[in-house]
PDB file of N, H, CA, C and O in Angstrom:
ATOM      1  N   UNK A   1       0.817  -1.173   0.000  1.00  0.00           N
ATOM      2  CA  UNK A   1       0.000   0.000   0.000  1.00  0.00           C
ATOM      3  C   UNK A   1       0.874   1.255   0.000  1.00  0.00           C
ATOM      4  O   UNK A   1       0.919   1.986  -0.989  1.00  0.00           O
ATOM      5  N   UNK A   2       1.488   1.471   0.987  1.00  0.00           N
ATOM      6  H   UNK A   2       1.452   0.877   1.790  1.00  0.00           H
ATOM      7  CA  UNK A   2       3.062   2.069   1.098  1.00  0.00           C
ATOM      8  C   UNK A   2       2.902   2.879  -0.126  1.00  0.00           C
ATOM      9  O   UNK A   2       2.357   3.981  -0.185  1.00  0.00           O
ATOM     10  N   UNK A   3       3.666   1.931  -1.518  1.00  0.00           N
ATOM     11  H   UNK A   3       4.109   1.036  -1.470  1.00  0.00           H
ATOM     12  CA  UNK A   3       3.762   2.114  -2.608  1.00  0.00           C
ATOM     13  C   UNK A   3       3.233   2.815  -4.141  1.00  0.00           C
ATOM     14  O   UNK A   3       3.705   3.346  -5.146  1.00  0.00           O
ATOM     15  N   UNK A   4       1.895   2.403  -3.534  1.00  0.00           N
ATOM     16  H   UNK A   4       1.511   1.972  -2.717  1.00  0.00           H
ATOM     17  CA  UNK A   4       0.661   2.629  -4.510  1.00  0.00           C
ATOM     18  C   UNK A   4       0.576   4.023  -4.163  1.00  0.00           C
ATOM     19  O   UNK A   4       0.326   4.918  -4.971  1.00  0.00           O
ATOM     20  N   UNK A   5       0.852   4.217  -2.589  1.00  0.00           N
ATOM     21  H   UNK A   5       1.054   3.490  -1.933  1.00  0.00           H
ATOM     22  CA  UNK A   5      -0.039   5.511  -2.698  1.00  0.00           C
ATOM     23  C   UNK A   5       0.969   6.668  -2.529  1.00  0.00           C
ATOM     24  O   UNK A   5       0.475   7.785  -2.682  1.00  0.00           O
ATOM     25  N   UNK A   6       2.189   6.620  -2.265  1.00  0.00           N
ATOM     26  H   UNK A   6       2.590   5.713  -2.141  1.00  0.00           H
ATOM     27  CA  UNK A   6       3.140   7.314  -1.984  1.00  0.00           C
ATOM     28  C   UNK A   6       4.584   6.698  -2.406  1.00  0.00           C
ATOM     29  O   UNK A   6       5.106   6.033  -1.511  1.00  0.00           O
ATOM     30  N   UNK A   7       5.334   6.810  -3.645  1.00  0.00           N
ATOM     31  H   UNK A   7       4.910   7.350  -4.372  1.00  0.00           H
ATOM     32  CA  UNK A   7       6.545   6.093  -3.889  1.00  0.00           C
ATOM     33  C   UNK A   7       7.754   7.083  -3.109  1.00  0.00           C
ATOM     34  O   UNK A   7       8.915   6.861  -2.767  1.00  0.00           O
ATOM     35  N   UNK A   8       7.046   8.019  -3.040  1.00  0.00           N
ATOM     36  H   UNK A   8       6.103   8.200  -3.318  1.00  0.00           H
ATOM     37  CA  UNK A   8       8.229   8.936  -2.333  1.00  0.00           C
ATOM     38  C   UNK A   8       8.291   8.845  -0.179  1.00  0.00           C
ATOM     39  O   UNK A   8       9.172   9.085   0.646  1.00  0.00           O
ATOM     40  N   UNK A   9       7.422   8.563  -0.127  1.00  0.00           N
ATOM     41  H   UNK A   9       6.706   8.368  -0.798  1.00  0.00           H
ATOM     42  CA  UNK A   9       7.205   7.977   1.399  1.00  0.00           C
ATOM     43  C   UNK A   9       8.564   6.720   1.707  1.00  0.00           C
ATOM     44  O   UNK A   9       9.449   6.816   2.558  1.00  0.00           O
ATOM     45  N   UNK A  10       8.396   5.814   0.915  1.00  0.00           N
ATOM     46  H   UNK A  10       7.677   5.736   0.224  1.00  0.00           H
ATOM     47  CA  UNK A  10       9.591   4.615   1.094  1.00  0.00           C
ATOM     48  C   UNK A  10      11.127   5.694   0.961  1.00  0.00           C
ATOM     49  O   UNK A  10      11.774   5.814   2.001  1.00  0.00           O
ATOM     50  N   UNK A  11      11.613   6.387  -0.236  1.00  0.00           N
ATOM     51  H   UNK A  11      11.088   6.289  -1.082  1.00  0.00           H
ATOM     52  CA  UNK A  11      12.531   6.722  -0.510  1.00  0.00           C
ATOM     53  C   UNK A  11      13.038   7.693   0.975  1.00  0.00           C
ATOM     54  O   UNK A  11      14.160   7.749   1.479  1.00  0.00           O
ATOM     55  N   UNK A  12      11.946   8.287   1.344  1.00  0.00           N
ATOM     56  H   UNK A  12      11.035   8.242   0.934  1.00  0.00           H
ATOM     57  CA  UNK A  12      12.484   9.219   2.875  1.00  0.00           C
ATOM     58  C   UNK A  12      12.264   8.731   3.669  1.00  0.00           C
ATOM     59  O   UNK A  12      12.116   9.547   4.579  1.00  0.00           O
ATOM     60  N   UNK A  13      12.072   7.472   4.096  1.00  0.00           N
ATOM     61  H   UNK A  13      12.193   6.809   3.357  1.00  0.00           H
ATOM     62  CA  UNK A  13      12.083   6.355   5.226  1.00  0.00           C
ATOM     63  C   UNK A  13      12.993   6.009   5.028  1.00  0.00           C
ATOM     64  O   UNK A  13      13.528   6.109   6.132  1.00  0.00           O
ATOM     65  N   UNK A  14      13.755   5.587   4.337  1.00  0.00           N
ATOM     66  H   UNK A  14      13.320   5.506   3.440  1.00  0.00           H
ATOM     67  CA  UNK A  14      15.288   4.577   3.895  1.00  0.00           C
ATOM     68  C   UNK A  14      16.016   5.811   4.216  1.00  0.00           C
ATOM     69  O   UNK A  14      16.921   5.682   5.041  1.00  0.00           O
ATOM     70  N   UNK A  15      15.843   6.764   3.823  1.00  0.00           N
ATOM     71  H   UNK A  15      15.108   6.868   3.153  1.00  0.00           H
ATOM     72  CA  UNK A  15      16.838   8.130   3.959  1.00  0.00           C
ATOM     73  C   UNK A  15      17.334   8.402   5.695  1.00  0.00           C
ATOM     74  O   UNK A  15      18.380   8.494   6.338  1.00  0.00           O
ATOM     75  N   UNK A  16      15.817   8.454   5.938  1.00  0.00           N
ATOM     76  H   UNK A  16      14.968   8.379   5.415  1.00  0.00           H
ATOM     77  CA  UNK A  16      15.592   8.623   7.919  1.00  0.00           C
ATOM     78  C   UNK A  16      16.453   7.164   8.593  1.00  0.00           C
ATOM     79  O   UNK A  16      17.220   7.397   9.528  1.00  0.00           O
ATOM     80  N   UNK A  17      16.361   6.182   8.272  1.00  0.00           N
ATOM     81  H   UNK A  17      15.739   5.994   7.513  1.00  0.00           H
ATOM     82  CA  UNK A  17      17.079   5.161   8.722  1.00  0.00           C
ATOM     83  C   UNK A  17      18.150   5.647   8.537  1.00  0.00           C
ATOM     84  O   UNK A  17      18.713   6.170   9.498  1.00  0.00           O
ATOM     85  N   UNK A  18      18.769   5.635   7.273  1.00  0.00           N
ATOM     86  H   UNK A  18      18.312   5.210   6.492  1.00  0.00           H
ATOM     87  CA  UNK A  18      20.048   5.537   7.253  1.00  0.00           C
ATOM     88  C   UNK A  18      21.137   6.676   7.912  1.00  0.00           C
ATOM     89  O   UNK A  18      22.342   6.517   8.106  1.00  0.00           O
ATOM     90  N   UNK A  19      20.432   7.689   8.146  1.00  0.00           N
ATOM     91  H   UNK A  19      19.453   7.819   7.989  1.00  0.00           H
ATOM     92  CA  UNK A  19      20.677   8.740   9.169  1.00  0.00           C
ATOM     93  C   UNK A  19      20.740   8.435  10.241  1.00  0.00           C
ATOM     94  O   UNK A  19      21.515   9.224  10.781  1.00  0.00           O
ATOM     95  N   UNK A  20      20.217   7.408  11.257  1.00  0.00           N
ATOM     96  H   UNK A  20      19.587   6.767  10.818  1.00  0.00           H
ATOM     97  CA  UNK A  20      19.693   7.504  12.161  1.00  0.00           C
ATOM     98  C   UNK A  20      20.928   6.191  12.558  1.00  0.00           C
ATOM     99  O   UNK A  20      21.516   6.162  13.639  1.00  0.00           O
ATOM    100  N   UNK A  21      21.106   5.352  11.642  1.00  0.00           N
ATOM    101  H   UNK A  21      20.629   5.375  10.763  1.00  0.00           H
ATOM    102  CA  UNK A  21      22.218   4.011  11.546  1.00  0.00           C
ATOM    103  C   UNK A  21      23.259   4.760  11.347  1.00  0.00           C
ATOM    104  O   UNK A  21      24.301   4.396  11.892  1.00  0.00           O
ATOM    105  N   UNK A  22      23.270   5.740  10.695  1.00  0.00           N
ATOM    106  H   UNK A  22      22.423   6.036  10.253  1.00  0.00           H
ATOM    107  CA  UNK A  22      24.956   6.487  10.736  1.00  0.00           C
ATOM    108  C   UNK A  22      25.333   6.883  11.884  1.00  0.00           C
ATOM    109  O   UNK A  22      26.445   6.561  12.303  1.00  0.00           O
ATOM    110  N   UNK A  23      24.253   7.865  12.813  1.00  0.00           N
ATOM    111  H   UNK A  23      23.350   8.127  12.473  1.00  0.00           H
ATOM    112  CA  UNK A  23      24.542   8.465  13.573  1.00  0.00           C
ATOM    113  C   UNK A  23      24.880   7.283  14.804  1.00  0.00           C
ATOM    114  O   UNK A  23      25.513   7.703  15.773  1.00  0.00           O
ATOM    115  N   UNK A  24      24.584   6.211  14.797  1.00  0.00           N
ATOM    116  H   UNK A  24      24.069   5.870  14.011  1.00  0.00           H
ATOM    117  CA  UNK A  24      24.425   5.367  16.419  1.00  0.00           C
ATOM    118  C   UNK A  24      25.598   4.616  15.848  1.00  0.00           C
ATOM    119  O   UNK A  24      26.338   4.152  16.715  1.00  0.00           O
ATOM    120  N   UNK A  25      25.975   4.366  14.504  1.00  0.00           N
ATOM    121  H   UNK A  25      25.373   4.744  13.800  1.00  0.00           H
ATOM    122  CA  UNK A  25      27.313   3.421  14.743  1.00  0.00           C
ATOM    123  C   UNK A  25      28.576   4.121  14.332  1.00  0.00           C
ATOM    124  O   UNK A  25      29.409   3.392  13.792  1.00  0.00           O
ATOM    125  N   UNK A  26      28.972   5.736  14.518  1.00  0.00           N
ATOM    126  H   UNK A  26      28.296   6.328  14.956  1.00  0.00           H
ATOM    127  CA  UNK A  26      29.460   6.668  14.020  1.00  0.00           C
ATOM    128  C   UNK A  26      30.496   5.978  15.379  1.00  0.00           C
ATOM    129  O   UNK A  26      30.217   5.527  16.490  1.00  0.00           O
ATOM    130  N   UNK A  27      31.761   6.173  14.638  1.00  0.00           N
ATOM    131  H   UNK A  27      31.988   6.540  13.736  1.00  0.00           H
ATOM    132  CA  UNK A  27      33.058   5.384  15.353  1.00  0.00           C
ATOM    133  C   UNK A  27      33.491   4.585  15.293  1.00  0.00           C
ATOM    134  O   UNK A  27      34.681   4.462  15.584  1.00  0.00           O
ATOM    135  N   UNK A  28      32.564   3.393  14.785  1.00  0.00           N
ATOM    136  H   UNK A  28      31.597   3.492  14.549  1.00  0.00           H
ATOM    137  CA  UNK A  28      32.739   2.076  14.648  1.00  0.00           C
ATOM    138  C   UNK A  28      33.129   1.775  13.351  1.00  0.00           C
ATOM    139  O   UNK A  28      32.615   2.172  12.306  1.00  0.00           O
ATOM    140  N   UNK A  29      34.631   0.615  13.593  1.00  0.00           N
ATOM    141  H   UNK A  29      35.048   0.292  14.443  1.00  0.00           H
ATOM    142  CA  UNK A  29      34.993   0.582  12.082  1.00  0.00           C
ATOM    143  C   UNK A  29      34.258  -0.371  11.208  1.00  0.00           C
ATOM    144  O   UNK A  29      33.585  -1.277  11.698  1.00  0.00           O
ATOM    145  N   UNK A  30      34.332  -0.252  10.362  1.00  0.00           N
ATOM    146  H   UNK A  30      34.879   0.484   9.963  1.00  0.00           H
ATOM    147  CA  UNK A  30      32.981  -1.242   9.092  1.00  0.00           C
ATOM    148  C   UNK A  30      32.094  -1.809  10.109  1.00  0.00           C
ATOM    149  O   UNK A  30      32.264  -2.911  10.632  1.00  0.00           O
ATOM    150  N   UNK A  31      30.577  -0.522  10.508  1.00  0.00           N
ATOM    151  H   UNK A  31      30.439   0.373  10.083  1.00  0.00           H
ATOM    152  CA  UNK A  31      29.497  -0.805  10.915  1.00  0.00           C
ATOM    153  C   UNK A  31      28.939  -1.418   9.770  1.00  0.00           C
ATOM    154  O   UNK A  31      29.038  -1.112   8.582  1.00  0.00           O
ATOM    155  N   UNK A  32      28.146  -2.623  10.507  1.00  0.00           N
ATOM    156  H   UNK A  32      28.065  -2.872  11.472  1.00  0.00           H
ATOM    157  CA  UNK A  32      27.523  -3.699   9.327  1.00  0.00           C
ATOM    158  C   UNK A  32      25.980  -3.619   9.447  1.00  0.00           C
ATOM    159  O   UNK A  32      25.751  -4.280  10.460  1.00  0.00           O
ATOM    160  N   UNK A  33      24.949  -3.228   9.027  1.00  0.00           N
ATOM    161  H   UNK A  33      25.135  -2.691   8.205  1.00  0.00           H
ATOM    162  CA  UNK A  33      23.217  -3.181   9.001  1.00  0.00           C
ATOM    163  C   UNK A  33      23.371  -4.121   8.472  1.00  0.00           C
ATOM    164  O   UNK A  33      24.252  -4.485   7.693  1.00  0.00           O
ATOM    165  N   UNK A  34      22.013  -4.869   9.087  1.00  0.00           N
ATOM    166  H   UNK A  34      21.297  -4.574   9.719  1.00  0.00           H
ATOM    167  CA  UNK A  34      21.151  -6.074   8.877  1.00  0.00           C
ATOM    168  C   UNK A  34      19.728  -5.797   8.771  1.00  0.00           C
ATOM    169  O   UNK A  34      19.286  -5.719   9.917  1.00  0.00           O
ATOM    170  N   UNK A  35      18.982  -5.648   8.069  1.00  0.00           N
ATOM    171  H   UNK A  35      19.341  -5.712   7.138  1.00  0.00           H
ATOM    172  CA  UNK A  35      17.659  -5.683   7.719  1.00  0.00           C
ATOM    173  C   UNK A  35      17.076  -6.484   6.906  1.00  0.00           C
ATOM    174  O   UNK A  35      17.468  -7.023   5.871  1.00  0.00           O
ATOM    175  N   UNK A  36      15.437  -6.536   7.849  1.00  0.00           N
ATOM    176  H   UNK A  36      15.119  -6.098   8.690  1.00  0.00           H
ATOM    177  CA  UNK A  36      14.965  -7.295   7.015  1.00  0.00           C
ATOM    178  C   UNK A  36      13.489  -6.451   6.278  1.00  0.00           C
ATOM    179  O   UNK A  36      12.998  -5.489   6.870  1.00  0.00           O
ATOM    180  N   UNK A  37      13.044  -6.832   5.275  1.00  0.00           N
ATOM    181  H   UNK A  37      13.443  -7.613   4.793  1.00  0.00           H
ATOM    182  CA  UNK A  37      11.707  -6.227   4.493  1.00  0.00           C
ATOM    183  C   UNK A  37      10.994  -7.694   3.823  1.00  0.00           C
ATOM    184  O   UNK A  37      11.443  -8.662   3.208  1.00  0.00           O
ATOM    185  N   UNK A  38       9.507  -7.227   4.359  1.00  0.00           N
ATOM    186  H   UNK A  38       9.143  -6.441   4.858  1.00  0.00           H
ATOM    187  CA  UNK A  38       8.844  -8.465   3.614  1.00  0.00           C
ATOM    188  C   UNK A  38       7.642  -7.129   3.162  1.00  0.00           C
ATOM    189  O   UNK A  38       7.069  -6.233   3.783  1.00  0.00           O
ATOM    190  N   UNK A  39       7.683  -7.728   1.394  1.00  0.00           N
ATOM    191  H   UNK A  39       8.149  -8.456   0.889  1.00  0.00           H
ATOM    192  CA  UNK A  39       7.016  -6.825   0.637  1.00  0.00           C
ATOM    193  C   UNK A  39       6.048  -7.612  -0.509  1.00  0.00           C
ATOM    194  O   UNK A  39       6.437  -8.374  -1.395  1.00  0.00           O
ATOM    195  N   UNK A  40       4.624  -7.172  -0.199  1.00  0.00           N
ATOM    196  H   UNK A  40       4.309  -6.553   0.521  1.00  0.00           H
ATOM    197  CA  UNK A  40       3.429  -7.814  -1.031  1.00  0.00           C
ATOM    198  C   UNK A  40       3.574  -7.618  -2.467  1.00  0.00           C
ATOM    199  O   UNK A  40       3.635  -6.526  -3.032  1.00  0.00           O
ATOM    200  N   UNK A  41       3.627  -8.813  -3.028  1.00  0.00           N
ATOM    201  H   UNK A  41       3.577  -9.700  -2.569  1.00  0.00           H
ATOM    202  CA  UNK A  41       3.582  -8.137  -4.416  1.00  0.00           C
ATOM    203  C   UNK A  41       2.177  -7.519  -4.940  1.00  0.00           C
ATOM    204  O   UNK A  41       1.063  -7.945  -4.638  1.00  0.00           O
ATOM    205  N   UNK A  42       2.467  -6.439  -5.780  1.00  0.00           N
ATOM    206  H   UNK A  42       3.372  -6.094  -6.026  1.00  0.00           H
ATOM    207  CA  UNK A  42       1.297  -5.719  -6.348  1.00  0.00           C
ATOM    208  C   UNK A  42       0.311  -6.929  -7.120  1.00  0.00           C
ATOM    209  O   UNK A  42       0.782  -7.735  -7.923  1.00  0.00           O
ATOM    210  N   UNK A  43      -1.394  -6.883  -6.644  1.00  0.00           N
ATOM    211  H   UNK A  43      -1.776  -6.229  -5.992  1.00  0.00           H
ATOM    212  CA  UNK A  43      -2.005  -7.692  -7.287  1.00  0.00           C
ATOM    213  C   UNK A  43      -2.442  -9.233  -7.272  1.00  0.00           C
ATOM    214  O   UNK A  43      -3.198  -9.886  -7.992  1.00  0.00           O
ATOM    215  N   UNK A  44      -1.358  -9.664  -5.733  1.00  0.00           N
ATOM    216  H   UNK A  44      -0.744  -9.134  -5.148  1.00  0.00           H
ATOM    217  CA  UNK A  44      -1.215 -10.974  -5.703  1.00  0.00           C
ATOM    218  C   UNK A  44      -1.030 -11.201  -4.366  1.00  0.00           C
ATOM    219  O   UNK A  44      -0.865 -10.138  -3.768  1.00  0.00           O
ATOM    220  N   UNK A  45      -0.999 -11.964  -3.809  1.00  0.00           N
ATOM    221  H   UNK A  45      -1.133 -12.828  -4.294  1.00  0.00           H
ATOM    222  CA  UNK A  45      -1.158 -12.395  -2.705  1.00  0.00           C
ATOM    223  C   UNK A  45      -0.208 -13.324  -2.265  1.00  0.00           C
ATOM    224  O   UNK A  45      -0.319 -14.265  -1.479  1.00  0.00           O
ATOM    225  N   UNK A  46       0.950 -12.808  -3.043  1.00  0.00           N
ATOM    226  H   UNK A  46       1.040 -12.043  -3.681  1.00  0.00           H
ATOM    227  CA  UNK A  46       2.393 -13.284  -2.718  1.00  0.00           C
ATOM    228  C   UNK A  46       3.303 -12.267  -1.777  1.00  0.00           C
ATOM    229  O   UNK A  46       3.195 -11.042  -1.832  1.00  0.00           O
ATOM    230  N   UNK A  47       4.148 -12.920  -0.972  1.00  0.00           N
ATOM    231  H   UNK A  47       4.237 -13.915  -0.928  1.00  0.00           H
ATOM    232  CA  UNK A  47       4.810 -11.688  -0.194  1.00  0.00           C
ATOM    233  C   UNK A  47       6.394 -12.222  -0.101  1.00  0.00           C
ATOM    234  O   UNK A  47       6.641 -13.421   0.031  1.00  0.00           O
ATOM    235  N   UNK A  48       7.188 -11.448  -0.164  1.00  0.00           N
ATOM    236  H   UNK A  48       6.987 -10.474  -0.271  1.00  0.00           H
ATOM    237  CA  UNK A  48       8.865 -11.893  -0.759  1.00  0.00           C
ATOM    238  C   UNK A  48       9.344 -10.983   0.418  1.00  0.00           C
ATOM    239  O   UNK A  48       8.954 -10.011   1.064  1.00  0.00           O
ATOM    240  N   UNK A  49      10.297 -11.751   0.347  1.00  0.00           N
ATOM    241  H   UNK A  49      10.614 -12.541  -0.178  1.00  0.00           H
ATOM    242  CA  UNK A  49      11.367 -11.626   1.878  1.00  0.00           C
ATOM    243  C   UNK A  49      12.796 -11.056   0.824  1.00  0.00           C
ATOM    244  O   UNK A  49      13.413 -11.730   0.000  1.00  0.00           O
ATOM    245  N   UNK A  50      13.063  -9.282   1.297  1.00  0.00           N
ATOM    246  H   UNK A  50      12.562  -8.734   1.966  1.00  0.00           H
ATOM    247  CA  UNK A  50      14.264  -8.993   1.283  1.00  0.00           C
ATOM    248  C   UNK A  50      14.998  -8.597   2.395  1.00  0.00           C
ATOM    249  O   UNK A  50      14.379  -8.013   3.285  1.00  0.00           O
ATOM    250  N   UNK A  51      16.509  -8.848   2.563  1.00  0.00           N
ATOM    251  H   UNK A  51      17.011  -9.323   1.841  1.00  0.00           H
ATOM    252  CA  UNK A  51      17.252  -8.729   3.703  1.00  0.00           C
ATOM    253  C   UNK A  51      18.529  -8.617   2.973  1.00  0.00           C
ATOM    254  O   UNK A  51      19.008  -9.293   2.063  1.00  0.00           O
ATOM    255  N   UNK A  52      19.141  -7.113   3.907  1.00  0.00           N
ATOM    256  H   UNK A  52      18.752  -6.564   4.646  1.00  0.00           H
ATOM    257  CA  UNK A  52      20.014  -6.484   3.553  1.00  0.00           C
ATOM    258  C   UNK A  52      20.568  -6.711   4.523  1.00  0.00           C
ATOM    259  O   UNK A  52      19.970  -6.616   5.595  1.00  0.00           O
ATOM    260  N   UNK A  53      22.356  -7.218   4.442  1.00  0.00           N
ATOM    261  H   UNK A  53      22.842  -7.296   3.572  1.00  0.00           H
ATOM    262  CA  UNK A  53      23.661  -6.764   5.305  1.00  0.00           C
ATOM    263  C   UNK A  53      24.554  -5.876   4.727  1.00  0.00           C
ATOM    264  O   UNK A  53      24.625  -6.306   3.575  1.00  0.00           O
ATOM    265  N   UNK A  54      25.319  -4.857   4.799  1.00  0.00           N
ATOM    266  H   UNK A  54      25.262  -4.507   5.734  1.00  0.00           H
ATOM    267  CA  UNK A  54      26.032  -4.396   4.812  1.00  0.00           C
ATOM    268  C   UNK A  54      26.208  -2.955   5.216  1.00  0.00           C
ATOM    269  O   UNK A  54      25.509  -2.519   6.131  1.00  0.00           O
ATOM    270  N   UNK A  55      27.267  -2.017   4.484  1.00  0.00           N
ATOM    271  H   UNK A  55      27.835  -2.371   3.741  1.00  0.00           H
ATOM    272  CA  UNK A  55      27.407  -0.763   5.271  1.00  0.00           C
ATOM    273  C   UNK A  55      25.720   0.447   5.018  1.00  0.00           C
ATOM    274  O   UNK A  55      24.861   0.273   4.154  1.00  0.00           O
ATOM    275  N   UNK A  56      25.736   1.314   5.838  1.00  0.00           N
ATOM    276  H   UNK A  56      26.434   1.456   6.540  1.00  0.00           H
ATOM    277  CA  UNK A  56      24.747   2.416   5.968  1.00  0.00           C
ATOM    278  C   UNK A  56      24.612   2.763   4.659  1.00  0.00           C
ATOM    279  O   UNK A  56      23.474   2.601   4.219  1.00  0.00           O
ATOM    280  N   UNK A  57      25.568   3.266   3.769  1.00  0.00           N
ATOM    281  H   UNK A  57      26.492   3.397   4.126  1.00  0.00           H
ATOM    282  CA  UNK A  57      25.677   3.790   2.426  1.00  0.00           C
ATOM    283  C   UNK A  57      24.773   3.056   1.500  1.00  0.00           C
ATOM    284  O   UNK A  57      24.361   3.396   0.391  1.00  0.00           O
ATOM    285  N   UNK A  58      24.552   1.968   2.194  1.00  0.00           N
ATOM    286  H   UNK A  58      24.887   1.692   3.094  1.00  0.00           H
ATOM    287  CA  UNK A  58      23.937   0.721   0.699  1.00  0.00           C
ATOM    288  C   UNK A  58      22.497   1.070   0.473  1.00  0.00           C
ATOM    289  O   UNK A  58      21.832   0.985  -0.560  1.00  0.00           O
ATOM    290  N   UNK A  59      22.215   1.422   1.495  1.00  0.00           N
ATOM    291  H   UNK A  59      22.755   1.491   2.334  1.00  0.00           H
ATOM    292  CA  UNK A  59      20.792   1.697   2.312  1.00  0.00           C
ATOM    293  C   UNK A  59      19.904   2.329   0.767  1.00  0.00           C
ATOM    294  O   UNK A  59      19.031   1.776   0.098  1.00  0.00           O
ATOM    295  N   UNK A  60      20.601   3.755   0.590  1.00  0.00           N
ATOM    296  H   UNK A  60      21.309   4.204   1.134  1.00  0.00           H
ATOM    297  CA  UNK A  60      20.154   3.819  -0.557  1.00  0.00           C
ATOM    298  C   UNK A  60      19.583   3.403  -2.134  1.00  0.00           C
ATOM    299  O   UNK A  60      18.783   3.947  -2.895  1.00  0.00           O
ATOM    300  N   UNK A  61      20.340   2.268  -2.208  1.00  0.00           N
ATOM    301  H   UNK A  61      20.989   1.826  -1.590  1.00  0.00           H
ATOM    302  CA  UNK A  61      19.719   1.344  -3.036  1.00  0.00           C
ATOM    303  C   UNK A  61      18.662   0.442  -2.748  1.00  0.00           C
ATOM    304  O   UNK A  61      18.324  -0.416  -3.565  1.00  0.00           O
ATOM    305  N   UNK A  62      18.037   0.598  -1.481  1.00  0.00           N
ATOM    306  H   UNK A  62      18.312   1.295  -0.818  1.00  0.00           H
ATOM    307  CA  UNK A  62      17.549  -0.277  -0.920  1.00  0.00           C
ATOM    308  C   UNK A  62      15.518  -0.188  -1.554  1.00  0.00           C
ATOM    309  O   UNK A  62      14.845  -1.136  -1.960  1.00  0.00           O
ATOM    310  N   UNK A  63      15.032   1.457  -1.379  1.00  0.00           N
ATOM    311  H   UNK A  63      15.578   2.227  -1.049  1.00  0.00           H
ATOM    312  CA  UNK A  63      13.850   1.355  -2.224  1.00  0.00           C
ATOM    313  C   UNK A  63      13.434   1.581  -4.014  1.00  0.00           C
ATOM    314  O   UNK A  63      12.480   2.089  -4.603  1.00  0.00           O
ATOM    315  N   UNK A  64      15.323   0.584  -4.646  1.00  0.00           N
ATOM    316  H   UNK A  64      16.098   0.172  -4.168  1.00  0.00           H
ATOM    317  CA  UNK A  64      14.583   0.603  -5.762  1.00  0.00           C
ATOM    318  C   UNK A  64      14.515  -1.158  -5.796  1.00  0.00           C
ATOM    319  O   UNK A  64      13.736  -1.863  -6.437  1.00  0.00           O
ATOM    320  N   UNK A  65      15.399  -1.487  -5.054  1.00  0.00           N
ATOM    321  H   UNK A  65      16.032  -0.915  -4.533  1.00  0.00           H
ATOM    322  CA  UNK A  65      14.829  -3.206  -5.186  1.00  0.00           C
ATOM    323  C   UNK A  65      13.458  -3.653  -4.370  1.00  0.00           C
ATOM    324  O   UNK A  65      12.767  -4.663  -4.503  1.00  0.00           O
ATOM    325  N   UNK A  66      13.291  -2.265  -3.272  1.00  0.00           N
ATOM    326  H   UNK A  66      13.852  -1.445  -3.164  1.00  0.00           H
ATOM    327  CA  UNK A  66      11.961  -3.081  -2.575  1.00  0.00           C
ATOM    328  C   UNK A  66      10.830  -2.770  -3.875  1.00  0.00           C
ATOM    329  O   UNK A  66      10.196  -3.778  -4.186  1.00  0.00           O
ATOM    330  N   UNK A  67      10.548  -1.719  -4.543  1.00  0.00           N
ATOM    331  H   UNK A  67      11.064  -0.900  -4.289  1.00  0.00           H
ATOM    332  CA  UNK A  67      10.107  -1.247  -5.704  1.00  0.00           C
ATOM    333  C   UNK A  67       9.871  -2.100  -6.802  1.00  0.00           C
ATOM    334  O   UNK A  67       8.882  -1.989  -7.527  1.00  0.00           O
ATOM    335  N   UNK A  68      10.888  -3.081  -6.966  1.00  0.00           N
ATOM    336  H   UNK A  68      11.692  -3.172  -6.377  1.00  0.00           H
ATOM    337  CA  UNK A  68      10.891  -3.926  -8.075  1.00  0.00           C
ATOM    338  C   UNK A  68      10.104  -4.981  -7.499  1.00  0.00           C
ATOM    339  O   UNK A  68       9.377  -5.536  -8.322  1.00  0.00           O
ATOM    340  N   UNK A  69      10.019  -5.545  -5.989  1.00  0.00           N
ATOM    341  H   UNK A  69      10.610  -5.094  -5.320  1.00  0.00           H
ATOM    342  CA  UNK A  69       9.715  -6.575  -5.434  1.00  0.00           C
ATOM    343  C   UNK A  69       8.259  -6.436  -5.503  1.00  0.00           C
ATOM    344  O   UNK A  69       7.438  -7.353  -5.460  1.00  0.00           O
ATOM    345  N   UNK A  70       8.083  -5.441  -5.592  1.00  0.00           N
ATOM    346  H   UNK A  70       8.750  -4.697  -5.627  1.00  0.00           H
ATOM    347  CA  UNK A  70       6.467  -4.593  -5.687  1.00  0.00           C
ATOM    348  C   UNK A  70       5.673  -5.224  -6.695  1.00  0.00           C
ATOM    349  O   UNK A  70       4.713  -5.994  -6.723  1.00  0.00           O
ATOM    350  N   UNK A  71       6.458  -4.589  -7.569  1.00  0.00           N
ATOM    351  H   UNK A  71       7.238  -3.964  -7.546  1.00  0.00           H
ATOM    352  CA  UNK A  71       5.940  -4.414  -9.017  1.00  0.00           C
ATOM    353  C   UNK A  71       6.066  -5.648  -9.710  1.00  0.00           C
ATOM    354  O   UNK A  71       5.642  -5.620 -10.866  1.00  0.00           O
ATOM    355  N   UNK A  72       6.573  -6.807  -9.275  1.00  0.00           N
ATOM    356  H   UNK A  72       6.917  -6.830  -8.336  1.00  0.00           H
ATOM    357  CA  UNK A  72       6.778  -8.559  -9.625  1.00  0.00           C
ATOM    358  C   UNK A  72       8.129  -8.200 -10.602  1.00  0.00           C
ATOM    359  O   UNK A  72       8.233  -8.770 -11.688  1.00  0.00           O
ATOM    360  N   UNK A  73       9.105  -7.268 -10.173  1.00  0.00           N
ATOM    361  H   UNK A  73       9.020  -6.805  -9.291  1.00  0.00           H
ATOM    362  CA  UNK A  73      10.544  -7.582 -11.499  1.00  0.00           C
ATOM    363  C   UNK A  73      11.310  -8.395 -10.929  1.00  0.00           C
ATOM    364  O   UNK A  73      12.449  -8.164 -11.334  1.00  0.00           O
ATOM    365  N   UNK A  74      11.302  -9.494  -9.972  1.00  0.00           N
ATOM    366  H   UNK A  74      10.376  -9.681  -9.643  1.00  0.00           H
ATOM    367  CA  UNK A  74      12.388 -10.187  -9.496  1.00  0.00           C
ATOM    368  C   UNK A  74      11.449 -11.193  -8.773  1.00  0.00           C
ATOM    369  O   UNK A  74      11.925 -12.123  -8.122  1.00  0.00           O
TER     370      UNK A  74
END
């Protein structure tokens, strides 16, 4: 729903995290995020499990694959 009704809502949520993960592991050498996202696909009544490890920076790439998971491209 998220999606449908706001694509720009996800993109400044990932933004606010990743701010928020910079700021609490700021010192630490190669801070590692672990997340997880489970996202409905559009239309179906399927739901796909993504989970991200690595640094804060990645974060950003993070709502164009939930996006694709959406939309059935993967």
């Amino acid at each position: 729903m998220l999606f449908s009704q706001n694509p720009l809502v996800l993109q400044l949520a990932v933004e606010v995290l990743g701010s928020y993960l910079s700021d609490v592991l700021k010192g630490r050498s190669k801070p590692t995020v672990r997340l997880t996202f489970v996202v409905e696909q559009r239309g179906a009544k399927v739901f796909k499990k993504c989970e991200y490890e690595g640094p804060v920076d990645g974060l950003a790439q993070l709502p164009e694959v939930l996006r694709n998971l959406h939309d059935g491209n993967h």
